[in-house]
C-alpha positions in Angstrom: 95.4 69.8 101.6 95.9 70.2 97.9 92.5 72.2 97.9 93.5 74.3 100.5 96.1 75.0 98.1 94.3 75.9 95.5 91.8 77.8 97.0 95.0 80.0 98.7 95.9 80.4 95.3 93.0 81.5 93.9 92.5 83.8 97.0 95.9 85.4 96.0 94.7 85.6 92.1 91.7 87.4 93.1 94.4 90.2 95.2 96.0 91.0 92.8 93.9 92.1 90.6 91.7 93.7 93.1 95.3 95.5 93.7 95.5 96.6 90.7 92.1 98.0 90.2 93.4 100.8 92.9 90.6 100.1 95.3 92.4 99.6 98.7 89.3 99.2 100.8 88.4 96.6 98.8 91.9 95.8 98.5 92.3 95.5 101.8 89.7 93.3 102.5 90.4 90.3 99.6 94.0 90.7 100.8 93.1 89.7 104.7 91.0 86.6 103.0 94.3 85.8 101.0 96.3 86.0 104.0 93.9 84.1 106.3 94.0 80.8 103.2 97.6 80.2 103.9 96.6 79.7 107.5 94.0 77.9 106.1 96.9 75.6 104.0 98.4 75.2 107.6 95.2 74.0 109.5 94.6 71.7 106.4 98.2 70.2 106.2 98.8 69.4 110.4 95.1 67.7 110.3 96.1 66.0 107.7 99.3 64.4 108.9 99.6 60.7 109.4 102.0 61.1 112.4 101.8 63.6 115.4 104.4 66.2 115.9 105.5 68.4 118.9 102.8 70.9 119.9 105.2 73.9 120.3 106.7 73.3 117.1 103.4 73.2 115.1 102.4 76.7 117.4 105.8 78.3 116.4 105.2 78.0 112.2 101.5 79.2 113.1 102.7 82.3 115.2 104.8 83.2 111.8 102.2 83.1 110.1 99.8 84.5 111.6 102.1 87.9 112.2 102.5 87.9 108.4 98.4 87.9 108.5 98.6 90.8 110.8 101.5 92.5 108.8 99.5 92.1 105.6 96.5 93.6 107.0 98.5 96.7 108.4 100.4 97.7 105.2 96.7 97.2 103.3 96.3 100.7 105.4 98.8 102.4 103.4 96.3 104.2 100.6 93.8 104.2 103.1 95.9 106.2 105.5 97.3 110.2 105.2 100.6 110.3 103.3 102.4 111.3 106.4 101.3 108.0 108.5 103.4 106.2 105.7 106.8 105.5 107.1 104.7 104.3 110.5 102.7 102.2 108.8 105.7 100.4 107.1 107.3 100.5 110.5 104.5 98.5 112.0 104.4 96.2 109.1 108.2 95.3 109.4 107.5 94.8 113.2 105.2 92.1 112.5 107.5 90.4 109.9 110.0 90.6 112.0 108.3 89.0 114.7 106.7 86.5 112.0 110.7 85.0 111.4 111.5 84.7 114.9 108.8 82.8 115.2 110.3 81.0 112.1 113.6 80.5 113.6 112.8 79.3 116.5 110.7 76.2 115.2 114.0 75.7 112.7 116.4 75.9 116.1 113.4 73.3 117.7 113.9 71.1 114.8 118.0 70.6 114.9 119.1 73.6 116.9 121.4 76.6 115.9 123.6 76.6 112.5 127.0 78.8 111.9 126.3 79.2 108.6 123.5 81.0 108.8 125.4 84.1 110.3 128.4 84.9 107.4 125.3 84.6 105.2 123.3 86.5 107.1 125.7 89.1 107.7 127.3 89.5 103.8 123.5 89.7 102.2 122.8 92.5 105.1 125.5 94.3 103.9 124.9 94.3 100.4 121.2 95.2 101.2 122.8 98.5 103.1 125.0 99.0 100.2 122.0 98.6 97.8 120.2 100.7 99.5 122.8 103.8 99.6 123.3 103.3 95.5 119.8 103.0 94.9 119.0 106.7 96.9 116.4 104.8 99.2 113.9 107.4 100.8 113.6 105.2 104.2 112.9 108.0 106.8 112.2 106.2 110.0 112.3 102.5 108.7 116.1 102.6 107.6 117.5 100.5 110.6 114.4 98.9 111.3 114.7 97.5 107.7 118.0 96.6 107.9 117.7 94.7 111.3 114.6 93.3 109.1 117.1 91.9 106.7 119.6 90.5 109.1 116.3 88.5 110.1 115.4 87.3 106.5 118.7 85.9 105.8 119.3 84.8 108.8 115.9 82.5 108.3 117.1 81.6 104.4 121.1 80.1 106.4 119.2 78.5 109.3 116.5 76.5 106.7 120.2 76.1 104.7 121.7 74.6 107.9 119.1 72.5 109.1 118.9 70.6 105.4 122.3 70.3 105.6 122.6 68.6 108.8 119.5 66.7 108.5 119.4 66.1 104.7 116.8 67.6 102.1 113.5 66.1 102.7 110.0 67.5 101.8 110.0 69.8 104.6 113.5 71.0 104.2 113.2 71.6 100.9 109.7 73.9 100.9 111.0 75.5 104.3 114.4 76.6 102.7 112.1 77.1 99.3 109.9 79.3 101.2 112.2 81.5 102.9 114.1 82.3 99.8 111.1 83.5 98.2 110.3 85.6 101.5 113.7 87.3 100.8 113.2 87.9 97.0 110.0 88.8 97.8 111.0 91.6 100.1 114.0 92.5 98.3 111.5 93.2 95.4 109.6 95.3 98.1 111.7 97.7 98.8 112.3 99.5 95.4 108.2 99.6 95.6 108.2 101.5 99.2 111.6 103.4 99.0 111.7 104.9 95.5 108.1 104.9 94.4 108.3 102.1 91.5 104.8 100.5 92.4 104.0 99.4 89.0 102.2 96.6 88.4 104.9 94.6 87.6 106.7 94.8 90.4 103.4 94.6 92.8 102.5 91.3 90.8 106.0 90.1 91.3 106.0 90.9 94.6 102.5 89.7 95.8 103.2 86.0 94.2 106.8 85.9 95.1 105.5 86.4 99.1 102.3 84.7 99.0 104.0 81.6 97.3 106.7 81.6 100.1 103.9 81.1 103.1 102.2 79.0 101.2 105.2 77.1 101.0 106.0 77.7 104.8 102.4 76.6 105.6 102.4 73.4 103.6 105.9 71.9 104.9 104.3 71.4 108.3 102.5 68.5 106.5 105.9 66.8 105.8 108.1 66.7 109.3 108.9 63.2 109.8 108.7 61.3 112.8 108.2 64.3 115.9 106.4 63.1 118.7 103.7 64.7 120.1 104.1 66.6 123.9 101.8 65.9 126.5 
């Protein structure tokens, strides 16, 4: 698995500087192969488990994933795309991130079912994202609720992954799930200054780009360290 890794790594390296170079067909391109390694890191980490685990719960992480493929690929059309398409094409993209953390969830709830803590948090980081959001003058158009129910989902990923360690206790798993979906939330939160308010410099892409592509990785990886789940037949 450890290549897996570092070839998912590389893969990202190679993005981001294709990003960078402002060639988004190119761009585009690289960036599918970069989200296609983390599956890659998936397939690499359940074949080489020791131990079998529940079928559904290994297809719930991959459907996740897999939607954050097919969001990647979608917001890739951004420069490719008329100006006007734009807030579409973001609304598609959060569609399949969205989608991507229900998957998420619902492989958490599989593992030790549903957590109260994950809603005050989920519910006081929403609210400072809205708040944020009105200070910061966001231009969000059609995407404004969409984003928002987007960010109810995010946190309410990063106090489920809380939950579950704290019922179960901080193992491997735990610990590069809950790593992984607070990097998906800084990651996004980093995001939206880039599509809102035009600051696409190459800062904040680069810290965007390996604070997301770090946090599947991550997500990918952990399925490699759930103890003791029996396989379905």
């Amino acid at each position: 698995m450890i290549y897996l890794v570092s070839l998912s790594l590389v893969m990202v390296i190679i993005y981001i500087i294709t990003e960078h170079q402002k060639k988004p067909l190119l761009a585009l391109m690289v960036k599918g192969f970069a989200s296609l390694s983390f599956i890659g890191v998936f397939a690499g980490a359940l074949i080489g488990r020791t131990q079998f685990i529940d079928r559904s719960l290994a297809s719930l992480i991959l459907l996740g994933l897999v939607s954050g493929l097919l969001g990647d690929v979608y917001l890739a059309l951004r420069p490719l795309r008329p100006q006007s398409e734009n807030e579409n094409i973001i609304l598609g993209g959060i569609t399949c991130f969205s989608v991507g953390h229900l998957f998420y969830l619902a492989a958490l709830f599989t593992l030790s079912g549903f957590h109260v803590i994950a809603i005050p948090i989920a519910i006081v980081m929403t609210i400072i994202v809205i708040a944020g959001s009105k200070f910061m003058k966001f231009q969000m158009g059609i995407a404004k609720h969409p984003t928002y129910f987007y960010s109810l989902l995010i946190f309410l990923m990063i106090g489920t992954a809380l939950g579950h360690g704290l019922a179960v206790g901080f193992g491997s798993f735990e610990i590069l799930m809950l790593a992984g979906a607070i990097l998906f939330g800084i990651s996004d939160l980093i995001l939206a200054p880039i599509y809102y308010q035009g600051k696409d410099t190459k800062l904040m892409i680069t810290m965007n780009l390996v604070t997301y592509y770090s946090a599947q990785i991550l997500i990918a990886s952990s399925i490699y360290f759930i103890p003791n789940i029996i396989v379905l037949l």
